[in-house]
N, C-alpha and C positions, 0 to 999 in steps of 0.2 A: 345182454349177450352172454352163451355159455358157454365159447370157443366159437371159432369161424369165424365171420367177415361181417361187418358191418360197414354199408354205403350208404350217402346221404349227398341228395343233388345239391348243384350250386349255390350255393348263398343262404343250406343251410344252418345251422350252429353245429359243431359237430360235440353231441351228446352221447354216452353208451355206459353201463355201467357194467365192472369185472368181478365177477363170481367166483372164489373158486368149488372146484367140484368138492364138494363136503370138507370133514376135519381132518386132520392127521395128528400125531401124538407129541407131547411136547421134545423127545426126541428127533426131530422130524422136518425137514426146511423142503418146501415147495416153492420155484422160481419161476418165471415166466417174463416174456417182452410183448408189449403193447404196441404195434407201428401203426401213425396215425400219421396218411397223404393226403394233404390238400395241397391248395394252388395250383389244379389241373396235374397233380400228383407228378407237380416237380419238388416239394418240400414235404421232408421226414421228418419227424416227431418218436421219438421213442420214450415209452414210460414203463419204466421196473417194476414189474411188482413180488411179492413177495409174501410168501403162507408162513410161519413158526421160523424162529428165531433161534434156532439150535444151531450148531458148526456146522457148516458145509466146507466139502473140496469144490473150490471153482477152477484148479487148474494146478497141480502138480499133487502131490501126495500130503500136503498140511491143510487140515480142515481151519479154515478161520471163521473165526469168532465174530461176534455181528456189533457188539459195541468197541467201545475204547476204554481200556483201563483207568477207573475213577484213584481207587489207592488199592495196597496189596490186599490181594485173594477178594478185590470186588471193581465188577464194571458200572458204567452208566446204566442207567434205567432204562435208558431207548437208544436205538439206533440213531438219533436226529439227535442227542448229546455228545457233547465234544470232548466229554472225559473231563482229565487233567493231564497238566503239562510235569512234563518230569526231566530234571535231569538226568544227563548221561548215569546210569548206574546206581542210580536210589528211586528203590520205590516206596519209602519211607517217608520222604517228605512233598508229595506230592500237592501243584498249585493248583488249588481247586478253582474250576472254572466261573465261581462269580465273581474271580478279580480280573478274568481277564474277557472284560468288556474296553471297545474302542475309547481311548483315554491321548487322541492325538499325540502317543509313538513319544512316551512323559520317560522320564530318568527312573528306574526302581531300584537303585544304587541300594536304595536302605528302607523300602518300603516292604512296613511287617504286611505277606500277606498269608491267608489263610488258607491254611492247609487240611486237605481234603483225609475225612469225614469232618465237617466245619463243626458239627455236634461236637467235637475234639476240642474245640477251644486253642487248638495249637495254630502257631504261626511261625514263621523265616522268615529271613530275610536273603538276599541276595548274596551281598557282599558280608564280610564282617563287619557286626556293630554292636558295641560292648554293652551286654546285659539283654542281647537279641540270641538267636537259636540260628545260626547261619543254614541256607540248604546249599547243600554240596554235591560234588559231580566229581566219580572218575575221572583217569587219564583213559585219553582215546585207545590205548593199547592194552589196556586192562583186560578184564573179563566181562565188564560191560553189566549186560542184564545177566549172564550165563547162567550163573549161579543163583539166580534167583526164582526158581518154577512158583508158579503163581495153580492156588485152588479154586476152579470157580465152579460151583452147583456139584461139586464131588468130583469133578475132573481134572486134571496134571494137566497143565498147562505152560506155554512160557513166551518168552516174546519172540514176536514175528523173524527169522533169519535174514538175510540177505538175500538168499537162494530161495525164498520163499516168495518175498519179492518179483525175484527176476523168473518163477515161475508165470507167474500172472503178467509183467512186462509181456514176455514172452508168446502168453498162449492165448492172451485174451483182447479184444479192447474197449474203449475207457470215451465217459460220455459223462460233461460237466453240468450241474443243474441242481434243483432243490427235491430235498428229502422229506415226506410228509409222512406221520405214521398215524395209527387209531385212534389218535385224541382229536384227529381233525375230518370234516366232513367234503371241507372244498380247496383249492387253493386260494392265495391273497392276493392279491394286489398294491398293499402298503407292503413297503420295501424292509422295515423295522419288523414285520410280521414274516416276512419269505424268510430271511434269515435270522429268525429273532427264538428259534427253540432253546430252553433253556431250563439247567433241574432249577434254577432259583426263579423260574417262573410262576406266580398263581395259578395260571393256567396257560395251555400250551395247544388252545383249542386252534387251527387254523395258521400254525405258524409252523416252520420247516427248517430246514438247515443247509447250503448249501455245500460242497463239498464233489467227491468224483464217484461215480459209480462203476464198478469194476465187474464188467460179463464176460461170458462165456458162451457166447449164443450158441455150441454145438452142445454144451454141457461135458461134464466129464461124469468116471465114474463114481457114484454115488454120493455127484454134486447136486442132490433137488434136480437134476433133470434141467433139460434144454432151458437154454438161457438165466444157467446160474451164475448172482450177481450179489456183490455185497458194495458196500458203501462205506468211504475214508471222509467222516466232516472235516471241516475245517476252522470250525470256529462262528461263534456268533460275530463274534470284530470281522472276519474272514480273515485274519491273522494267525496262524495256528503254529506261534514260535516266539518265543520270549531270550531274547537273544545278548551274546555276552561279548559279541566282537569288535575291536577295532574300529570299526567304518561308524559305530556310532559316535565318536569323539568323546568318548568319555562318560558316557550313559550306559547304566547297565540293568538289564531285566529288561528289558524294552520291549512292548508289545510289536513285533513286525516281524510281515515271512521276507523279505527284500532282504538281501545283503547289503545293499546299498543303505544312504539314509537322508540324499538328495539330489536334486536335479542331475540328472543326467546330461551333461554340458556338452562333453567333450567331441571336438569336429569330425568324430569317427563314425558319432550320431546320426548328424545334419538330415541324410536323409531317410533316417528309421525313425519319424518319429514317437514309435510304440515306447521305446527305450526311454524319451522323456521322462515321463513321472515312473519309472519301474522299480522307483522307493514307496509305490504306494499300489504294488503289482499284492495281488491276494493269494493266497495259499498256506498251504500247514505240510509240518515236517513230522514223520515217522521213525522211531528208533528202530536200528536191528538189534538182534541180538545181541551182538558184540561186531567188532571189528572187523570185517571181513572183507580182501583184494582190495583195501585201500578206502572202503565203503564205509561208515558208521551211521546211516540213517537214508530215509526213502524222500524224494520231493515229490510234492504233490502240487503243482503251479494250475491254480485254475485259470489265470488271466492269459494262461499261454498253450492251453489245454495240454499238460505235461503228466506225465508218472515216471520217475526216472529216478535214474541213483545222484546223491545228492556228494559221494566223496567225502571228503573230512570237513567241510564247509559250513558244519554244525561247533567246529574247535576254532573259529576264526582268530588269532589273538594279533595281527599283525595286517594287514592290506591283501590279503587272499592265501595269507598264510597258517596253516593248523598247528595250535600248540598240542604238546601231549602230557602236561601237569593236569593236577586234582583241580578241581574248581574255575573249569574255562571253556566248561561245556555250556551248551544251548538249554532252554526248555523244550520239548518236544511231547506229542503223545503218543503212546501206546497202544498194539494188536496186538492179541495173544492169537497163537495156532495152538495145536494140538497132533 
């Protein structure tokens, strides 16, 4: 198929493959939405796709960026990478993503890990621990990222705003599911493999990332055109937060996007059972730029299909309370705009 409509009668497989029309230049993002009905065309099926990897505007005036910030002035390699997690306000010591693999939600109080580019040999630790390299985090009222413009391919960049955010809440919306890019030829079906993309993989032939894809189906100006869309991973763990607050009883660095860190008991529940296990709900957190109407970071809840503002709940130091000292921030990753 090279645009227009592809049908195919009952019961049979639904096959088609998407072209697009020639090349464009590496300055250059072409976007598009695939709607696939079946079941007597009561069930939608939407699939993104996606020509060059350069910054697009999908909906307000900041062109974003197509990966997530690995360490300063460099991104991940593909779109299906999860980056690194950063605290509030250092992009210095950034935790590279092959520590944060599913580790059943363990204590990293004092565990060295390694910090991105791993070639660095450098590592942190969470907490203080004498003859370790602690990684540290502003206070929520700081300056945050502000101060820190990031260079990527020769371009001023810096981290995603608030208002940047709430342009895309806003103007666009938002469809949960897995991210494949050109190292793979099909989808999977082993579940290690859907979510399993990764730069510390051998190979990353048929494997994807889940996370939220963020369109625009009218398009905007000089966004790639109708149904410009970019994509927020969340994690191979599908955790995309390493966490410093309270509700863990005393564990800290903690792989989980939950505020919580067990069973959901209480008789307010009873008949919501979703709320049960929603210490093992999946998602990943977004820093803004800085502080902003009370905001310091984006939530992105896949299990509750969410994009919303996450409030101070990244500074947890107390039972839903935000501290605002140095070193009591979250892990989180990074978007740059432009």
């Amino acid at each position: 198929m090279l645009g227009g409509t592809v049908e195919g009668s009952t019961g049979s497989e639904i096959r088609f493959t998407c072209q697009p029309a020639g090349t464009i230049g590496e300055d250059q993002s072409r976007c598009g939405i695939i709607l696939v009905r079946y079941h007597n065309l009561s069930c939608y099926h939407h699939i993104f796709v996606r020509q060059g990897y350069a910054p697009i505007r999908v909906a307000g005036s900041a062109k974003w960026h197509t990966f997530n910030l690995k360490y300063q002035d460099h991104e991940a390699a593909a779109p299906c990478e999860e980056g690194s997690l950063f605290r509030y306000g250092n992009v210095d010591q950034p935790i590279d993503a092959v520590n944060n693999q599913f580790d059943r939600f363990a204590d990293h109080a004092t565990t060295p890990f390694r910090l991105a580019p791993t070639s660095s040999g450098l590592t942190g630790t969470w907490n203080a621990v004498p003859g370790q390299t602690r990684i540290t985090s502003k206070s929520r009222s700081s300056e945050g990222f502000s101060n820190m413009p990031q260079t990527i391919g020769g371009r001023q960049c810096h981290v995603a705003e608030l208002a940047d955010f709430e342009a895309l809440q806003k103007n666009c919306q938002f469809a949960f599911g897995v991210l494949y890019d050109d190292a793979s030829t099909e989808t999977s079906l082993n579940l290690s493999d859907v979510n399993g993309y990764a730069c510390y993989n051998a190979s990353n032939t048929n494997k994807g990332m889940r996370g939220c894809f963020v369109f625009n189906p009218a398009g905007s100006l000089n966004s790639g055109g109708a149904g410009a869309n970019i994509f927020f991973p969340v994690g191979v763990s599908g955790y995309g937060r390493r966490k410093h607050c309270a509700q863990e009883n005393g564990k800290y660095g903690v792989l989980r996007y939950a505020a919580r860190s067990a069973l959901y008991t209480s008789s307010d529940v009873r008949y919501r059972p979703l709320f049960h296990t929603i210490y093992t709900n999946f998602g990943g957190l977004y820093w803004c730029n800085r502080q902003s109407n009370g905001t310091s970071s984006w939530d992105i809840n896949v299990s509750t299909y969410d994009f919303n503002h996450f409030g101070s709940n990244a500074f947890l130091i107390s039972d839903w309370t935000a501290g605002d000292g140095p070193n009591v921030s979250d892990a989180c990753f990074v978007r740059l705009v432009e």
